[in-house]
KEKE-3310 file (N, C-alpha, C; in steps of 0.2 Angstrom, whole numbers, plus 5000, padded with zeros to 4 digits):
npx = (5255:5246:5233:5227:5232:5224:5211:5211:5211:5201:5192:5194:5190:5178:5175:5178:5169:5158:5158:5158:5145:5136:5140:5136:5121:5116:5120:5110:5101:5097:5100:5091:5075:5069:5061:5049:5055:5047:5035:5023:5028:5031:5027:5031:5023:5023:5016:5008:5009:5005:5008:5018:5010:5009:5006:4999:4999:4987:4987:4997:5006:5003:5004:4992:4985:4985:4975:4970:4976:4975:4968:4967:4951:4941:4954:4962:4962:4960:4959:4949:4943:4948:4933:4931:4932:4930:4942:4942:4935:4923:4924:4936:4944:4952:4943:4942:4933:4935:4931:4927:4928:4924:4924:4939:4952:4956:4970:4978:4971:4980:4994:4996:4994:5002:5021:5022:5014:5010:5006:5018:5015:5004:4991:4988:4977:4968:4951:4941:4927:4914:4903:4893:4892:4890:4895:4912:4930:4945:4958:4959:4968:4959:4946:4934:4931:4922:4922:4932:4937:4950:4959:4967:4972:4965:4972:4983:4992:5004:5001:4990:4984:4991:4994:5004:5004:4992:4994:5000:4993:4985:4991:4996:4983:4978:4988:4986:4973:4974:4983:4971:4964:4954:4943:4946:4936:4941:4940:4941:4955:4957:4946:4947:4960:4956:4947:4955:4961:4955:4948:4962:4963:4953:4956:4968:4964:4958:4966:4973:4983:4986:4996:5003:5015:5026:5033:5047:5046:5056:5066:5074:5068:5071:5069:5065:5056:5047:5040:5035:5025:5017:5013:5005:4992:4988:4995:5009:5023:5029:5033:5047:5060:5059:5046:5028:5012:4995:4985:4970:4953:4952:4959:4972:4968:4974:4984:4977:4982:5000:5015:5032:5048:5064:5073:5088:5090:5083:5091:5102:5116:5117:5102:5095:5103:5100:5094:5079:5070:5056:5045:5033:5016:5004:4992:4982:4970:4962:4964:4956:4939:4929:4918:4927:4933:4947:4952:4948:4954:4968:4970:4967:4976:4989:4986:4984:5000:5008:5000:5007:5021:5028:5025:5024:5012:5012:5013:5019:5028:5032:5023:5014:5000:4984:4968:4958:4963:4962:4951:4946:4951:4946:4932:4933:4939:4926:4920:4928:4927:4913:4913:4921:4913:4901:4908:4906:4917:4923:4932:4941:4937:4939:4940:4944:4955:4964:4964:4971:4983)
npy = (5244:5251:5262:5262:5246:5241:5243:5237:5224:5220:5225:5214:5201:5205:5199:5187:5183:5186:5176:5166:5163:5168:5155:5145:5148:5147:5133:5126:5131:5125:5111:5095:5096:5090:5075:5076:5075:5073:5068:5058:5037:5026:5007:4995:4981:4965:4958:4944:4941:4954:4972:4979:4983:4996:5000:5015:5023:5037:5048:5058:5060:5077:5083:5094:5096:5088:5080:5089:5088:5085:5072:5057:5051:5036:5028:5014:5003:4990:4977:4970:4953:4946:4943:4924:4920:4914:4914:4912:4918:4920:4933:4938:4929:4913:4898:4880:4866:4852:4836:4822:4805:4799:4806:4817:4819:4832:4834:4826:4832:4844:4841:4837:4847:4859:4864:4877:4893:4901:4904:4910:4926:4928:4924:4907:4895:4881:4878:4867:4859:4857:4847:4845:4858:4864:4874:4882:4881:4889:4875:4864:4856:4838:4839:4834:4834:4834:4839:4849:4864:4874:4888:4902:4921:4934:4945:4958:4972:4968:4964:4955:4940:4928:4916:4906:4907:4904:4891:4885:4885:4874:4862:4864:4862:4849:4841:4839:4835:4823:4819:4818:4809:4814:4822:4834:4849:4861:4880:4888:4892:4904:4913:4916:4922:4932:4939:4941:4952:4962:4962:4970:4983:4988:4988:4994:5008:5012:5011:5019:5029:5039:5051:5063:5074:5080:5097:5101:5118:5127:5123:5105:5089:5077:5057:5053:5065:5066:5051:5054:5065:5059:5048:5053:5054:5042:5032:5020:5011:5002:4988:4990:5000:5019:5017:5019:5017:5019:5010:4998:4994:4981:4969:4962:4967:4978:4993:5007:5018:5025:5030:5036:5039:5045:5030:5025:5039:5034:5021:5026:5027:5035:5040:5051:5061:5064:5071:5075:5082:5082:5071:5056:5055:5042:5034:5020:5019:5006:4998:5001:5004:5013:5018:5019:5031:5036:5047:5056:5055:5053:5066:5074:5070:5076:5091:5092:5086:5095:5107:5105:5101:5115:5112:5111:5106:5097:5093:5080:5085:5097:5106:5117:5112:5120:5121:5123:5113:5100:5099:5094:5086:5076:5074:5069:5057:5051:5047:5039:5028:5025:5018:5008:5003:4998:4990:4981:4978:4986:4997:4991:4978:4961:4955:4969:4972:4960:4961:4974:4972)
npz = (5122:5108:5105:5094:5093:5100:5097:5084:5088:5097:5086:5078:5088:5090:5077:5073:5083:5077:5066:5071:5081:5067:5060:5069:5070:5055:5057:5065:5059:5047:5049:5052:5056:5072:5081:5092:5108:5121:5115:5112:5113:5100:5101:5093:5087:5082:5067:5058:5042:5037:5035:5050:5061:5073:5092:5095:5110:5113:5124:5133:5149:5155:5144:5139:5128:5120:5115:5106:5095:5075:5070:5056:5053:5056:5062:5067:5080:5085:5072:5061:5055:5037:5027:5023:5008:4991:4979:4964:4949:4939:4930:4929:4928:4918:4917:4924:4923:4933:4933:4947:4950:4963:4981:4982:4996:5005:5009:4999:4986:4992:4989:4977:4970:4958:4961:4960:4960:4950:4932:4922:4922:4929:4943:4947:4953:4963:4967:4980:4978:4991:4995:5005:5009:5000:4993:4986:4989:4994:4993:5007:5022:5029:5021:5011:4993:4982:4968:4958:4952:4942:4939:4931:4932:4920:4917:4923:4934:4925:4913:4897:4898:4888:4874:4877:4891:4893:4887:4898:4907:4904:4904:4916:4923:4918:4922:4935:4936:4933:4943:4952:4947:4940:4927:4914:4907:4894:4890:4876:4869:4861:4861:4876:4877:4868:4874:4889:4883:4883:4893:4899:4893:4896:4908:4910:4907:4917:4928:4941:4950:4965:4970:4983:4986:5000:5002:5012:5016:5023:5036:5034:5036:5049:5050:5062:5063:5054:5056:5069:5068:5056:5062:5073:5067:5063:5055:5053:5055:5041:5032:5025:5025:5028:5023:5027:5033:5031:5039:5032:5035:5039:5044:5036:5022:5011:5012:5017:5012:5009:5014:5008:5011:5008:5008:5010:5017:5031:5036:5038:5045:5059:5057:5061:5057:5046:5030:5025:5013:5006:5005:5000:4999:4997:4985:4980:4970:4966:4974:4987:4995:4988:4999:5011:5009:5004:4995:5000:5013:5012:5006:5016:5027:5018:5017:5032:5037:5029:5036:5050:5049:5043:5028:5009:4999:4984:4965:4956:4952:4957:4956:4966:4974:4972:4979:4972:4963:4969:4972:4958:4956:4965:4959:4948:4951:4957:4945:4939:4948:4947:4936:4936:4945:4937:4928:4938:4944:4957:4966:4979:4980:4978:4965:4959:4965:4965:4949:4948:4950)
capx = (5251:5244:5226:5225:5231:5220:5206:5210:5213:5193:5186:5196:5188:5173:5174:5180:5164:5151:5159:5157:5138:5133:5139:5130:5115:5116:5121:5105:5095:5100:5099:5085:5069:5071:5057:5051:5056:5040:5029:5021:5032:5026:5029:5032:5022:5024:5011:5008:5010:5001:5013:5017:5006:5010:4999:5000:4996:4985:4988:5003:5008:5011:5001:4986:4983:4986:4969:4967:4980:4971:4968:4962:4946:4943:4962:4958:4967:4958:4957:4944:4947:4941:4929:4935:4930:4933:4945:4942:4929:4922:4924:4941:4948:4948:4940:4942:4930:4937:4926:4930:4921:4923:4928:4944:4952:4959:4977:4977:4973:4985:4998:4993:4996:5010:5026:5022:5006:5010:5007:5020:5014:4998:4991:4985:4974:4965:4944:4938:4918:4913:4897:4891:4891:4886:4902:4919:4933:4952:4960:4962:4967:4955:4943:4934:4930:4916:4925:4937:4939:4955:4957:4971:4970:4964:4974:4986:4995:5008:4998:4985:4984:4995:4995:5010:5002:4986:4995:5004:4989:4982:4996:4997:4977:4980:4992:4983:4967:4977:4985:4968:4961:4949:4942:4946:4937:4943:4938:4943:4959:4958:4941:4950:4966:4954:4943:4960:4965:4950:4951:4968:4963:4950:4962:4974:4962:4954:4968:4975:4990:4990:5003:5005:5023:5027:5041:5048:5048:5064:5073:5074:5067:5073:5066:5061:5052:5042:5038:5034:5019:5013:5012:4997:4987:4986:5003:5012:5029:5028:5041:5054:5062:5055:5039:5023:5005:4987:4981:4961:4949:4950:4969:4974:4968:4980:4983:4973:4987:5008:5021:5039:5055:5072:5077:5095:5089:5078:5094:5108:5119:5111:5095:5093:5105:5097:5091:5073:5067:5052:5041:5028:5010:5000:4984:4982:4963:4957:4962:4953:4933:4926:4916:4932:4935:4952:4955:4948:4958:4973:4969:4965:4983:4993:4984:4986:5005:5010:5002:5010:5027:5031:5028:5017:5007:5015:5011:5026:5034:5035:5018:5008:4993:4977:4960:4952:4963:4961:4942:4945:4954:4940:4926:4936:4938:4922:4919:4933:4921:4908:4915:4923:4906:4897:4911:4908:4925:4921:4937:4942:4933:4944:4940:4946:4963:4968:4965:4977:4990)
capy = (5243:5257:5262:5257:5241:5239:5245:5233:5220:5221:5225:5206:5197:5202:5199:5181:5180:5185:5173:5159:5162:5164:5149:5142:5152:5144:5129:5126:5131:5120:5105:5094:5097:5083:5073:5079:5067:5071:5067:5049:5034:5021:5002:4988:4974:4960:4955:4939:4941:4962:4977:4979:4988:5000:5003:5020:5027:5041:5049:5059:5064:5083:5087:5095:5100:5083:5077:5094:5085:5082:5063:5055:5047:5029:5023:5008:5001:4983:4976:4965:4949:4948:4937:4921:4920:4910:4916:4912:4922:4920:4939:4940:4921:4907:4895:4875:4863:4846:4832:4817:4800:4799:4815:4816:4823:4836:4832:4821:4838:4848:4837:4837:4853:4860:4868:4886:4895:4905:4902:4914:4932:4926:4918:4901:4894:4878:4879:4861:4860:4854:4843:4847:4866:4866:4879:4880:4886:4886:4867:4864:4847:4839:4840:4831:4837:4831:4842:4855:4869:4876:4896:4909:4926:4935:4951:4959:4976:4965:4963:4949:4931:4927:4910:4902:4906:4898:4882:4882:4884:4870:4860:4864:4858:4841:4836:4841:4831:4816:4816:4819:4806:4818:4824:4841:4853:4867:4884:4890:4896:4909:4913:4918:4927:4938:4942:4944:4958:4968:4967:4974:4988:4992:4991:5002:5014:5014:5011:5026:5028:5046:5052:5070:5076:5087:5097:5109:5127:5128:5116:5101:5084:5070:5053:5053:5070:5063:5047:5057:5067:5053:5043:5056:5053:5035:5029:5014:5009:4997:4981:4992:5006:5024:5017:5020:5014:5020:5002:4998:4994:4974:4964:4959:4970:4982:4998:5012:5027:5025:5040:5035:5044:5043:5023:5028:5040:5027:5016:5030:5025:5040:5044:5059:5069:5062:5077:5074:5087:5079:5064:5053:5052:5039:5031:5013:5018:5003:4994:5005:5004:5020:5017:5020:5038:5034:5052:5061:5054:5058:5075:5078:5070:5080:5096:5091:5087:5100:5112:5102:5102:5119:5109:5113:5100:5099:5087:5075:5090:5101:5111:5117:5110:5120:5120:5120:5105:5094:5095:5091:5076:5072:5076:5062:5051:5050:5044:5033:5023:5023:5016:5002:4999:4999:4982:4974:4977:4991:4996:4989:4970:4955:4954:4973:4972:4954:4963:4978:4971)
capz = (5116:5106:5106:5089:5090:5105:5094:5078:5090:5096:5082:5076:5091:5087:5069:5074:5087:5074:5061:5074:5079:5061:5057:5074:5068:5052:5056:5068:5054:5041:5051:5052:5063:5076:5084:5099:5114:5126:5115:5112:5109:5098:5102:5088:5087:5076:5063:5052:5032:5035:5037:5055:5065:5082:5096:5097:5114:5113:5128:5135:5153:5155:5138:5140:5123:5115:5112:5099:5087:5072:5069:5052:5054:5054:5063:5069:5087:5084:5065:5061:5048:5033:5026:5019:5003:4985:4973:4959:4948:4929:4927:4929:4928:4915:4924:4921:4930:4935:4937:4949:4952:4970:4982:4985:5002:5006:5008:4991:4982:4990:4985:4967:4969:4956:4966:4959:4960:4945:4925:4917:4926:4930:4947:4946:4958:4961:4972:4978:4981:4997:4995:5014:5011:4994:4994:4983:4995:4994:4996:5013:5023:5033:5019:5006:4988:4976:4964:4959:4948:4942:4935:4929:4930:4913:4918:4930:4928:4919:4904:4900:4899:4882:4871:4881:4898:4892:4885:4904:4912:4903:4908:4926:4926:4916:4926:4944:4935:4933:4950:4957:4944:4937:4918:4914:4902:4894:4885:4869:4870:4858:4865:4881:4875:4868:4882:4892:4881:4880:4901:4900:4893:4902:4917:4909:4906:4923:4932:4944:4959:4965:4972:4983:4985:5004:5001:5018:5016:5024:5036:5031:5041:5049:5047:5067:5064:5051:5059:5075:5064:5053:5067:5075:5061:5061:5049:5056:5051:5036:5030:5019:5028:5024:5020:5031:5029:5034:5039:5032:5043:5040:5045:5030:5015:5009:5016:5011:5011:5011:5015:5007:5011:5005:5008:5013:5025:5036:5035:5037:5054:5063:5054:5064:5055:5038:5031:5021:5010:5003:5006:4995:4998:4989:4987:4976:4969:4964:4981:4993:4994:4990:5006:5014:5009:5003:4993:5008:5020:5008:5005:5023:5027:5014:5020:5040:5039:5029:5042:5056:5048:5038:5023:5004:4995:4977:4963:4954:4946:4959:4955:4973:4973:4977:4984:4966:4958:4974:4972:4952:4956:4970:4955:4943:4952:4957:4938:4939:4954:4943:4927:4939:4947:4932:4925:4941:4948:4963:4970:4985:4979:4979:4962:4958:4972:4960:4944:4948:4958)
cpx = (5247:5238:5223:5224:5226:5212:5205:5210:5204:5190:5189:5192:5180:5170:5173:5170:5157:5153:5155:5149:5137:5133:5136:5125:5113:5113:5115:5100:5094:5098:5092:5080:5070:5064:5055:5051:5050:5034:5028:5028:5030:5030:5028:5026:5018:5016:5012:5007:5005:5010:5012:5014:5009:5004:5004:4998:4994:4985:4994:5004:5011:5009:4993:4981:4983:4980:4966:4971:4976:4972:4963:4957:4946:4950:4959:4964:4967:4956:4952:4947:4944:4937:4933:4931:4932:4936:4945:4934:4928:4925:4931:4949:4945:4946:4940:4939:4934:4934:4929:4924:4920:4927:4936:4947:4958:4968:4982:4977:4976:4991:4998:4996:5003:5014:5025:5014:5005:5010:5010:5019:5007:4997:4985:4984:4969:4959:4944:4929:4917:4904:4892:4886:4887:4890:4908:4922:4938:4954:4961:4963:4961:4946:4941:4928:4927:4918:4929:4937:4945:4955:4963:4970:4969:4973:4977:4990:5002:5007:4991:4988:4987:4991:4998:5007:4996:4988:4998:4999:4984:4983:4997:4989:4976:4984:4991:4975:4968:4979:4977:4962:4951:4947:4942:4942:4939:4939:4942:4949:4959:4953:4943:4956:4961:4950:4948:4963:4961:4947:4954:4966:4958:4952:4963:4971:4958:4956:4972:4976:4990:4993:5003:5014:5025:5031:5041:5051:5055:5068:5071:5071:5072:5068:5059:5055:5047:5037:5033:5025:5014:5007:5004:4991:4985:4991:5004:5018:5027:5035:5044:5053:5062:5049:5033:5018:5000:4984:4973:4959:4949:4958:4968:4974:4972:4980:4981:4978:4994:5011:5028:5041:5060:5073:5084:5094:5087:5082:5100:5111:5117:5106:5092:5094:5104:5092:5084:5073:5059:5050:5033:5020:5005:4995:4984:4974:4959:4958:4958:4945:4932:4921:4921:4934:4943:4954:4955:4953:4966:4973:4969:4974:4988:4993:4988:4995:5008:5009:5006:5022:5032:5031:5022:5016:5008:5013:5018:5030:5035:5029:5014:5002:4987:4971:4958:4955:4962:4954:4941:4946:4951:4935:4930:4936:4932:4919:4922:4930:4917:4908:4917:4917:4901:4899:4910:4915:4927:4930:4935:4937:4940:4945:4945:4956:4968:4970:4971:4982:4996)
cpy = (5249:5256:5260:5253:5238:5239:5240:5226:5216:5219:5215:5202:5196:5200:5190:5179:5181:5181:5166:5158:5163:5157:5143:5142:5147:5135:5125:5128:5128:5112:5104:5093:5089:5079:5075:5072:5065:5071:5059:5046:5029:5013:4995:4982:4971:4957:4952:4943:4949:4964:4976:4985:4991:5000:5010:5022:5035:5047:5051:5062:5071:5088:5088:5096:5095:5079:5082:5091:5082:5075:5061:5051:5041:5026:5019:5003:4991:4981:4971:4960:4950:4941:4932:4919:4916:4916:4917:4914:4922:4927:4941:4932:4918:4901:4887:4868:4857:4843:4824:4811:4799:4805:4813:4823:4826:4838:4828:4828:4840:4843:4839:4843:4854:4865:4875:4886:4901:4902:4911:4920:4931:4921:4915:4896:4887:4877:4870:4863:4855:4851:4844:4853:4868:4873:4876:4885:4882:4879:4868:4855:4846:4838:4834:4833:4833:4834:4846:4860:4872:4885:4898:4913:4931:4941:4953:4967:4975:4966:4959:4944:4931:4920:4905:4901:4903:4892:4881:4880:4876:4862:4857:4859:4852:4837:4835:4837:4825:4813:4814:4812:4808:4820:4831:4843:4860:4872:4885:4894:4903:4915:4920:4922:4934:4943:4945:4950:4965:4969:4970:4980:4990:4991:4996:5008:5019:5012:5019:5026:5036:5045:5061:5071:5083:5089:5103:5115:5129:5125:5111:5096:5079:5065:5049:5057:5066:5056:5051:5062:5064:5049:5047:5056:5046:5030:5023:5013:5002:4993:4984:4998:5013:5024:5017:5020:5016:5015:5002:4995:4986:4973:4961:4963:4976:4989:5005:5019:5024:5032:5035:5041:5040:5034:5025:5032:5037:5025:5019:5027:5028:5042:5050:5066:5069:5070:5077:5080:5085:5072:5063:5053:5049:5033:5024:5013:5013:4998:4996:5004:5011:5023:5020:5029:5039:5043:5056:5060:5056:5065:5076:5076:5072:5086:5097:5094:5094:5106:5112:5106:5108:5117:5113:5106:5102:5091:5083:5080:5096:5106:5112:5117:5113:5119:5118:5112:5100:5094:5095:5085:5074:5072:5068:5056:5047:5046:5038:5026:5022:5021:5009:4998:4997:4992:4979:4971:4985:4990:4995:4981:4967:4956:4960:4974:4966:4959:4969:4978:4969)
cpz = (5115:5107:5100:5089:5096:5103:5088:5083:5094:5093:5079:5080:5088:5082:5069:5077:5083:5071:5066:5077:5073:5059:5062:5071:5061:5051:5060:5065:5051:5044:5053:5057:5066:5079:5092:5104:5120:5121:5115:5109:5106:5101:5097:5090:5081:5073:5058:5045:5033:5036:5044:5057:5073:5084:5099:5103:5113:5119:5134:5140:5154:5148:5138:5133:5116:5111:5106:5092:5083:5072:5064:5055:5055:5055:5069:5076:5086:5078:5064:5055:5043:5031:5022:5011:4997:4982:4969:4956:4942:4928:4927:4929:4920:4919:4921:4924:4929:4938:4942:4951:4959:4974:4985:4992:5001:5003:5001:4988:4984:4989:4979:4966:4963:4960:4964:4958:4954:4938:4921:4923:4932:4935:4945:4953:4956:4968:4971:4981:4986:4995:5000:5012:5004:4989:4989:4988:4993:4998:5004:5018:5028:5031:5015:5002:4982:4968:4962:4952:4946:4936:4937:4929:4924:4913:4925:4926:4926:4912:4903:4898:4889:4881:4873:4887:4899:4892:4893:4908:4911:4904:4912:4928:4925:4920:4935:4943:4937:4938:4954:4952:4942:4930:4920:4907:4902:4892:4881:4869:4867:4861:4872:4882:4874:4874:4888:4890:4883:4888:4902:4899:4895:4907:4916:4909:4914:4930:4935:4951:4957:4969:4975:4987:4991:5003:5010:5016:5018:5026:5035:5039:5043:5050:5056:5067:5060:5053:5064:5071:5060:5058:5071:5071:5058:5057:5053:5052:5047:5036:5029:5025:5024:5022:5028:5029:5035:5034:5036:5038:5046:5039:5038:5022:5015:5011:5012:5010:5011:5010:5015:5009:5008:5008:5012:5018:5030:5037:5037:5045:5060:5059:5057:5060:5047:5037:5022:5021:5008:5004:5001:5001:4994:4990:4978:4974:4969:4971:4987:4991:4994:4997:5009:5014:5007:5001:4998:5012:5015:5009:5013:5028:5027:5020:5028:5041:5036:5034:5047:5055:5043:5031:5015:5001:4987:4973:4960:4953:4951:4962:4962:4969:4976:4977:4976:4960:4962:4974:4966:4953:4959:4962:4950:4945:4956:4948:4938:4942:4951:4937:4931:4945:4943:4930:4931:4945:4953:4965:4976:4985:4978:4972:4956:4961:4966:4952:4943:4953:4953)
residu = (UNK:UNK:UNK:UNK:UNK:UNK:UNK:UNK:UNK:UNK:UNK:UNK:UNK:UNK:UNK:UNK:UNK:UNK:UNK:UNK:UNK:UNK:UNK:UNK:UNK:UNK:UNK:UNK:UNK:UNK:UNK:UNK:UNK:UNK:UNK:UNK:UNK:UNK:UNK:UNK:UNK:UNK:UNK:UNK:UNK:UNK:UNK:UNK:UNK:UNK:UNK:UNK:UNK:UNK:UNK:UNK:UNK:UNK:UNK:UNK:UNK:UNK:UNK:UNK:UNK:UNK:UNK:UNK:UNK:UNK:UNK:UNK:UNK:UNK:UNK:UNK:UNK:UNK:UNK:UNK:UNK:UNK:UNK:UNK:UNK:UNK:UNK:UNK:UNK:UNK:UNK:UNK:UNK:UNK:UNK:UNK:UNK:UNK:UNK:UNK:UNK:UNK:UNK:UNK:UNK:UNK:UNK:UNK:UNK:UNK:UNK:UNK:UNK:UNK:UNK:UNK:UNK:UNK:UNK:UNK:UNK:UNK:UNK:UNK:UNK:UNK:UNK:UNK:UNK:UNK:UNK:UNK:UNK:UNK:UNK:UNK:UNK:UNK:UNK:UNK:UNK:UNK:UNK:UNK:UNK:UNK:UNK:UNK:UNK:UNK:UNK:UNK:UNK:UNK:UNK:UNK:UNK:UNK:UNK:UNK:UNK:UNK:UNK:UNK:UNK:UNK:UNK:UNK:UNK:UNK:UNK:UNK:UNK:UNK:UNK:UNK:UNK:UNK:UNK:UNK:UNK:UNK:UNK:UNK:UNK:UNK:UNK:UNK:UNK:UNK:UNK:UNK:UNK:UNK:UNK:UNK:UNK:UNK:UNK:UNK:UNK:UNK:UNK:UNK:UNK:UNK:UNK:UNK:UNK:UNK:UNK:UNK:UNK:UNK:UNK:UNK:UNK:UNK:UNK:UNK:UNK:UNK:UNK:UNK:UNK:UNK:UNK:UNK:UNK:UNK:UNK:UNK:UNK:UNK:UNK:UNK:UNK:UNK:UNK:UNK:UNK:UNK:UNK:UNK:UNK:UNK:UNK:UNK:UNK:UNK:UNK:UNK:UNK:UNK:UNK:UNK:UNK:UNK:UNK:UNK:UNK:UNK:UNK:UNK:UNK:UNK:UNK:UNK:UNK:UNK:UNK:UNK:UNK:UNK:UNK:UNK:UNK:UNK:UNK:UNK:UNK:UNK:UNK:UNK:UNK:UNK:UNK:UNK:UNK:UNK:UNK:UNK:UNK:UNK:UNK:UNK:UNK:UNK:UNK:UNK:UNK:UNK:UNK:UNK:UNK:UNK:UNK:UNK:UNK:UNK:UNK:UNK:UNK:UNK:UNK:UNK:UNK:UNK:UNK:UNK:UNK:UNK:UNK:UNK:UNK:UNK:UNK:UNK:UNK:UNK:UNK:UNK:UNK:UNK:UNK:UNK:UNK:UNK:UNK:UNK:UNK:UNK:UNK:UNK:UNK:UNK:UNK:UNK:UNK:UNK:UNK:UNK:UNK:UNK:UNK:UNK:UNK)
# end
């Protein structure tokens, strides 16, 4: 063999061995950052009618340097309940008292009850008064009730309380008096439509779901890697796959932060090699108590993972978001808090959570 062809024949090899690391090189860029395997694992466990909650272990053999991961404030190891409370409320209900000549128990009204707790879009609910306590409290057996009240909600961000869902309401209470051998009166339907309208819109107008948008600079994630970052900052995997939630501070009320990703990826046969670009951060304003700090802890989340995970903080369209519009949007909604505390419906109140749910 000649010295040429001993020379084309080289330079071929190595033409083949760059061909083959590049596309190594490449191909090990392209693919999605992975969870790390030494660090925390989290462990499932099972929660009635909330999201499910982990117990994260804080604490990692072999890291010395784990205690400096940032962590949002207020994540809560032990939930507290919440108080039990009546639900039904003039300000955002119709309300229909039910008088009865002797009390009837407990188990008797719930019976009576009609099979659906809904009129049209609207929940319908019905309070007995306890004569003891001097207290109205949802039906319960066991009990016995000197009276009952029965109420719809005016509004929801459905719409409001129509002319058909009054007359069902009115309906559902007649026939729940009768069982319980009670007089009912009512309010003035029309009365009451209007008043349901003129809710609405002051919902519509002072309702508000932000929304921050990470997207990664370069490679792409998987559904472990993001979990695996969330999860230092207090997240918890939620019911639907791809969703994560920033529990409040009391079991039961609604989570004050969620982090979507794609569906399909969460779901994928190997989810590892699901390759996320982009994930949702979002905040449900009128659910969260201002107390809570809800925007801060957002913004302080966005911010975080993005450092954590090469990522930028973008708003629906795409737009990076900086320093001076995240303290616009703080400065707003600040007003927003103050116009819903002014009607009497404070986020994060029962009254507030029903009316925009």
């Amino acid at each position: 063999m000649s010295s040429l062809q001993l020379s084309l024949a080289a330079i071929g090899a190595l033409t083949v061995g760059a061909v083959v690391v590049y596309n190594y090189w490449t191909s090990r860029k392209n693919a999605p950052r992975q969870a790390d395997p030494h660090r925390e694992t989290m462990r499932e466990s099972v929660s009635h009618a909330i999201e499910p909650v982990l117990d994260v272990d804080a604490s990692v053999a072999g890291h010395s340097d784990e205690a400096r991961e940032p962590v949002l404030k207020d994540t809560f190891t032990h939930l507290s309940q919440p108080d039990r409370k009546t639900q039904l409320d003039a300000l955002i209900d119709v309300l229909a008292a039910i008088e009865v000549d002797q009390p009837v128990s407990g188990d008797a009204a719930l019976a009576a009850l009609p099979s659906t707790r809904r009129v049209g879009t609207k929940l319908f609910s019905v309070e007995g008064f306890v004569q003891a306590s001097g207290q109205w409290e949802a039906l319960a057996p066991g009990r016995r009730y000197s009276a009952f009240q029965a109420g719809v909600q005016l509004a929801n961000r459905v719409g409001a309380l129509n002319n058909i869902e009054f007359s069902e309401f009115v309906v559902k209470t007649q026939a729940f008096a009768d069982a319980v051998s009670g007089s009912v009166s009512f309010s003035d339907m029309l009365e009451e439509v209007a008043r349901a309208r003129e809710l609405d819109q002051f919902a519509s107008v002072h309702d508000a779901q932000l929304s921050f948008t990470l997207c990664a600079r370069s490679a792409a994630w998987s559904p472990g890697y993001i979990h695996q970052h969330a999860a230092r900052l207090g997240f918890v995997p939620g019911v639907i796959p791809g969703r994560m939630v920033l529990p409040a501070a009391v079991q039961g009320l609604p989570a004050v932060l969620s982090l979507t990703f794609d569906t399909h990826a969460a779901m994928a046969e190997d989810p590892e090699l699901s390759a996320i670009r982009s994930f949702v951060l979002s905040l449900d304003v009128p659910q969260s108590a201002r107390e809570e700090q809800p925007y801060a802890r957002l913004r302080e989340a966005a911010v975080a993972l993005a450092a954590q995970m090469d990522g930028v903080v973008t708003d629906g369209e795409g737009q990076v978001l900086g320093d001076a519009t995240l303290d616009q949007i703080g400065l707003d909604l600040q007003q927003l808090y103050d116009a819903l505390d002014a009607r009497e419906l404070s986020a994060g109140s029962p009254q507030a959570r029903r009316l925009f749910s």
